[in-house]
N, C-alpha and C positions, 0 to 999 in steps of 0.2 A: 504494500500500500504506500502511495508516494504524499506524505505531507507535506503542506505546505512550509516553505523555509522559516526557519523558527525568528528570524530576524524580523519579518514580516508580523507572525503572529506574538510573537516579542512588546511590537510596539501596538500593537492590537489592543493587548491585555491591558499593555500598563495605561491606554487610552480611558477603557473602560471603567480600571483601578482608580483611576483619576476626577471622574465622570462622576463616579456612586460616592467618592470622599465628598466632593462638590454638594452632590445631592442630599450629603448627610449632614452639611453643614459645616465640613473643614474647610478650610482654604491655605492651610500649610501641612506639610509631613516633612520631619526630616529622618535623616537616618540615624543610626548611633554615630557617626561620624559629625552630624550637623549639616550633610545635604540638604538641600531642599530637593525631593521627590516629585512634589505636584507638575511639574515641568515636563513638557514632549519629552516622549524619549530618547531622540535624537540628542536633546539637553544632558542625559544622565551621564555620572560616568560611568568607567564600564563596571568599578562593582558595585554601584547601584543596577545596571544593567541586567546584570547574573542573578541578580533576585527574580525577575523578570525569565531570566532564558530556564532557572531551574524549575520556577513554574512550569513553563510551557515543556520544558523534558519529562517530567512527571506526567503529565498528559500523555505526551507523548510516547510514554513508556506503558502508560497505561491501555491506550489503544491499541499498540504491539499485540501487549497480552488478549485482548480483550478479541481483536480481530489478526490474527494470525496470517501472513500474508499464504495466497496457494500454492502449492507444488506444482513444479513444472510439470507433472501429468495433470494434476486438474484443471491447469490452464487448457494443456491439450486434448481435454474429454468437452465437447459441446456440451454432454449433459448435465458437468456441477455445476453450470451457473458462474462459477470463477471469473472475478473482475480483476484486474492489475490495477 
């Protein structure tokens, strides 16, 4: 199964992360460092960044398991249904 590039859904997240603080009534986050977080992505550094990509690899770890990619014979049997 080919996911999309975690960079992509990286700043996805931290879009959405950003969005529901907004919505909850923050308007700063910082890190233990003293970051500020509520910032594009683009803005973070990278280990504000990897809070972000660990996210999205646990996800992504987790659909692995969940959906197992097919063997190269189920790809090639028409009848499992097998998607790449």
């Amino acid at each position: 199964m080919q996911l999309p590039d975690i960079e992509d859904v990286c700043a996805l997240v931290h879009d959405a992360w950003t969005v529901a603080k907004r919505e909850s009534g923050l308007t700063s986050r910082k890190s233990e460092q003293g970051e500020e977080l509520m910032v594009p992505y683009a803005e973070l550094s990278e280990s504000a960044k990897d809070l972000d990509r660990a996210t999205v690899r646990a996800v992504y770890n987790a659909i692995h398991r969940c959906c197992p990619a097919p063997t190269h014979s189920e790809l090639a049997d028409p009848t499992t249904n097998a998607q790449l």
